[in-house]
Structure formats: structure tokens, C-alpha cells
N, C-alpha and C positions, 0 to 999 in steps of 0.2 A: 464194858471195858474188860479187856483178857485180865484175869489175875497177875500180880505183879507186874504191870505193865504201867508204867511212870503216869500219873494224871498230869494234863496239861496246866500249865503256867499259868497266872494270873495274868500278864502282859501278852501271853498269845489269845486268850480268852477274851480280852479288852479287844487287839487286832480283830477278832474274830467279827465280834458283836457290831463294829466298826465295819466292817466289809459287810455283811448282810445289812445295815441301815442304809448302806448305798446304794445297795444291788437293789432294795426293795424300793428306794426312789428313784430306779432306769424307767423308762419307757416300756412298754408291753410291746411284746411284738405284735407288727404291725402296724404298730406308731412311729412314727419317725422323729429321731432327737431334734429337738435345737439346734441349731448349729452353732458351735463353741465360741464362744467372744476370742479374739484374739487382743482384747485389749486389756492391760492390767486392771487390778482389783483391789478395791484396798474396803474395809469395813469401817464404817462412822459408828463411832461408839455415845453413846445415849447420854454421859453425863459427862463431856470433856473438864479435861483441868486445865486452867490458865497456864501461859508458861512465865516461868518465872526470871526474876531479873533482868527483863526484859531478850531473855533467849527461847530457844524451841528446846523441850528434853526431846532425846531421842531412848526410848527403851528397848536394848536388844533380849528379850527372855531367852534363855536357852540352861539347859542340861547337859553337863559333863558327858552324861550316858547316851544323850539321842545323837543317834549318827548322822542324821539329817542336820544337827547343828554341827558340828563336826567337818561337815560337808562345806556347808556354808562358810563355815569364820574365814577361811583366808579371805573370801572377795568380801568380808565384813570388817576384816581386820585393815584391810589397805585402804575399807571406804574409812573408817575413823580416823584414821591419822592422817589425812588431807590437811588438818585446819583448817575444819569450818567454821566461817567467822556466825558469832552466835545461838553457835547448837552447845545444848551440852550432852555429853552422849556418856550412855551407863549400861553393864551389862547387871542383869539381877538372872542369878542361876535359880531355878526352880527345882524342886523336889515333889517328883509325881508318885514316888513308890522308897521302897527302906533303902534300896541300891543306892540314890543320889541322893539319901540326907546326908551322909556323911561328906561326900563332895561336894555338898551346896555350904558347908561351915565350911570345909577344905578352901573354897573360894574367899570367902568374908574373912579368915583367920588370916591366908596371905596379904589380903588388902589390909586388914591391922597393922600387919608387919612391914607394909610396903613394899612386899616383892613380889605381889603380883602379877605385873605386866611381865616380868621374867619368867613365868611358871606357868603361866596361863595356856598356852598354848602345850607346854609339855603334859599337863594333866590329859587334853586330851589322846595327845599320842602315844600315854601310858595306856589310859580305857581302851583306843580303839585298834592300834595297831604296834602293842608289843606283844600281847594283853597284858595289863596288871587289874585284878580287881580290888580296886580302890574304892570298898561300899561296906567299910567300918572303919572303928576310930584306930586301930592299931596299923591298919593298913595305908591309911593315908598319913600317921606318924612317919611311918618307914620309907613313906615317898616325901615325904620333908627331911627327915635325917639323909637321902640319900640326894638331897641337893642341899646338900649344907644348910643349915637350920639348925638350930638350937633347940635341943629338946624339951628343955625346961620351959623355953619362950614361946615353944609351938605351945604345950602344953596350953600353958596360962593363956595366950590369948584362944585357944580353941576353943576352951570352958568358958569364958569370959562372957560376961553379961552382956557386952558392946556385940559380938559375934550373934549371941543367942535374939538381941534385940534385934539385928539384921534379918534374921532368918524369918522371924515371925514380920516383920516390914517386907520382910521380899515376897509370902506368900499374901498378906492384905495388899499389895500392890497388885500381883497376879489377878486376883479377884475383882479389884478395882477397875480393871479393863480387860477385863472377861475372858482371860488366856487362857484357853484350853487345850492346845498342843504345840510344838516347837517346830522348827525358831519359830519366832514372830517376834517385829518390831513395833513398837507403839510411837506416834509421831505427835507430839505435842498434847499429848493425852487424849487428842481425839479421830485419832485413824490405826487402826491394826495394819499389820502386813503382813504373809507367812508365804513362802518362798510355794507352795503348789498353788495359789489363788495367780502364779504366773506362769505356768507352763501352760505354755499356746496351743492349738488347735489338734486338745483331746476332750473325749467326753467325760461324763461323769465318774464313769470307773475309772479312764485313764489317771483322771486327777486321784482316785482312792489309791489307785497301784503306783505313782509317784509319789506319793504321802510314807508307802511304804516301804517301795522300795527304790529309793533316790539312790542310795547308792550305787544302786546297780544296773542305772539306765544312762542312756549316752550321753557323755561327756557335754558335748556342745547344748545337751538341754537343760544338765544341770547348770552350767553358767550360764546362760539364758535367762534361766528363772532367776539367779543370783543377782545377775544385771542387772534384769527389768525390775525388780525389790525395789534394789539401791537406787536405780533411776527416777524410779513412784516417789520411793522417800526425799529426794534431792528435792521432786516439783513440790511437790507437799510442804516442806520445809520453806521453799521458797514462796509459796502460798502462804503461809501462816506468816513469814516476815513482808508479803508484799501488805496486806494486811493490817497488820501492828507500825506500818511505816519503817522498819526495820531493814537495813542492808538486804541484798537474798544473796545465798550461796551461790556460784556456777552449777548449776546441775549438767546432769549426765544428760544426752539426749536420749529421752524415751518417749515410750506411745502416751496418746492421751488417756489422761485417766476416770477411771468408770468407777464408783460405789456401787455396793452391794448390798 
């Protein structure tokens, strides 16, 4: 490395490490790939949890900071406000690095205060397209005084024990169904979802280079993969209530679904 010359990031080094564990499971030349499933994906996770009070949870993970959820919320935003009869649907923000601890209490402190369905969407179009960096406690102070908020109120509920216990619930939950990178949805504690296990007919890298760079690939694919999620999540949903004898939701129509 040249003298003074910046060392790279811990988050580009993660990328990094990420793209050669894929490259190094492609095919050798001269082999020919697989040819790519075109039908959705969802993961059965090894120690599901009951749903409760007689409903399905729906868990949406996501991060303030990843743009890939970002991407996502609107076609996630208008699948939750449907009312669906018997889901109960939660988002739990995660914190993978120092940048989103402070926006993963930023989240939990507005739900205290019960303004978060107001604010929630404006967080991220502070992170991702004003920019504001909102990845300490002062800075996300100033993005709650700056939508009216109470400072004293922010305070007290930021620090507060209810918040603090959220956060450490939100990362033993992460754990609990093995969430490794965003979005991804958990569908009655025992199906994962994450929006690249549904973009169609690429291979293995393609899927690495949509992981990475979703924001920057065509439009009609990122809804696509949004779609075909929400669609997965709907049968699935309506699987676990056909099931338990339970009403099912109308789902979306989508392809038939494949585990992994």
C-alpha cells in the first residue's frame, strides 16, 4: 500500500471477502453451470416457533443504512397495510456495524413515543438520499428536534431501559432465525426470505452482483424480486393458516415455491 494512501474500510473488506467466497464456489471452466431455477426460494429454518395467538408473525429485518432495504420498503410498505386478516407483522432494525446502532435505538425510541409510522420512512430518506449521517446520538437528537420532538422526551426515552431491552431482543431474535444480511422476512418463525434468493434467471454471481448492487440494476428487476418476496410470503402465510385451520390471506399470484 502507497504511503498515505487511505486503507480500505471494514464494510468494503466484508464486500470483498463476500465476492471471492462466491467466485470461488462458480463452476471451473469448462464446466457448465446449472441452469438457474426460476422459481422462488425461501429457507426452512431448523427450529421454527409457534405462531402465536392464533396468528402468523411476519418479521421484516432491515437496517436504516442498507440500501437494498431502502429499495425494498415501499413494495413492503403497501404489502403491510393491506389488512391481513391474522398476520401480525413487525419490523426489527438490526445493527451490523457502529454506523446503525444508533439508528436501530433511533427506531425503538420513536416506537416508545408512538411516532413512528410517521418517521419511519423519513429516516430513510435522511440516510440515503439527502444525505444526513445519522450514526451517533447527537445526530439523530437533531433529526428528532428537526421534526418536532421534544428534547427532553427524546432524551429520556432513547436512554431508557424499555429501548435498551429492545435492542438486545432485536439482536437475540436476529440470531434466533439465523439473519445474516438484509432485508429479509421471517414468516412464522420458520421460513426466511431475502429479496436476491428471487431474482430469476441469473447465476451464481449474478445473484452476488444483485446482493450488491440492487440499486443499480434495472428497475423492472428490482420489482420483480420485491414482488415475487411478497408473493412467496402471501402462499406461505396462507400455508401455515391453511394448516392451523385458520382463515388464509388472498395472496398475490406467484410461482410455486421451492426450499432451499
Amino acid at each position: 500500500m502507497k504511503k498515505n494512501q487511505p486503507a480500505p474500510s471494514p464494510s468494503f473488506l466484508r464486500a470483498l471477502l463476500f465476492c471471492l467466497a462466491a467466485l470461488a464456489s462458480m463452476p471451473l471452466a469448462g464446466h457448465a453451470a446449472a441452469p438457474a431455477s426460476t422459481a422462488p426460494r425461501y429457507d426452512t429454518l431448523p427450529a421454527p416457533y409457534p405462531a402465536l395467538h392464533g396468528t402468523v408473525p411476519v418479521l421484516a429485518f432491515f437496517s436504516y443504512t442498507c440500501w437494498h432495504c431502502h429499495t425494498f420498503e415501499p413494495s413492503l410498505h403497501r404489502w403491510s397495510t393491506t389488512g391481513r386478516q391474522g398476520v401480525a407483522f413487525k419490523r426489527i432494525p438490526i445493527s451490523f456495524g457502529k454506523d446503525s446502532i444508533a439508528l436501530q435505538r433511533l427506531h425503538f425510541t420513536l416506537e416508545e413515543l408512538g411516532v413512528l409510522p410517521q418517521l419511519h420512512m423519513k429516516i430513510f430518506t435522511a440516510v440515503h438520499d439527502q444525505p444526513r449521517r445519522l450514526f451517533d446520538d447527537g445526530a439523530v437528537l437533531q433529526f428528532a428536534l428537526s421534526n418536532g420532538l421534544d428534547a427532553r422526551q427524546f432524551r429520556q426515552a432513547y436512554h431508557s431501559a424499555a429501548v435498551s431491552a429492545k435492542v438486545r431482543d432485536a439482536e437475540a431474535t436476529r440470531q434466533r432465525y439465523q439473519v445474516n444480511h438484509l432485508p429479509a422476512l421471517v414468516v412464522g418463525g420458520r421460513y426466511r426470505l431475502s429479496p436476491e434468493q428471487f431474482v430469476a434467471r441469473h447465476t451464481g454471481l449474478d445473484m452476488v452482483l444483485a446482493f450488491f448492487q440492487f440499486d443499480n440494476t434495472d428497475a423492472s428487476r428490482k420489482l420483480d424480486a420485491a414482488h415475487a418476496m411478497l408473493a412467496a410470503t402471501d402462499q406461505l402465510i396462507e400455508q401455515l393458516q391453511t394448516q392451523a385451520g385458520k382463515p388464509a390471506p388472498t395472496a398475490t399470484p406467484g410461482s410455486t415455491l421451492t426450499s432451499r
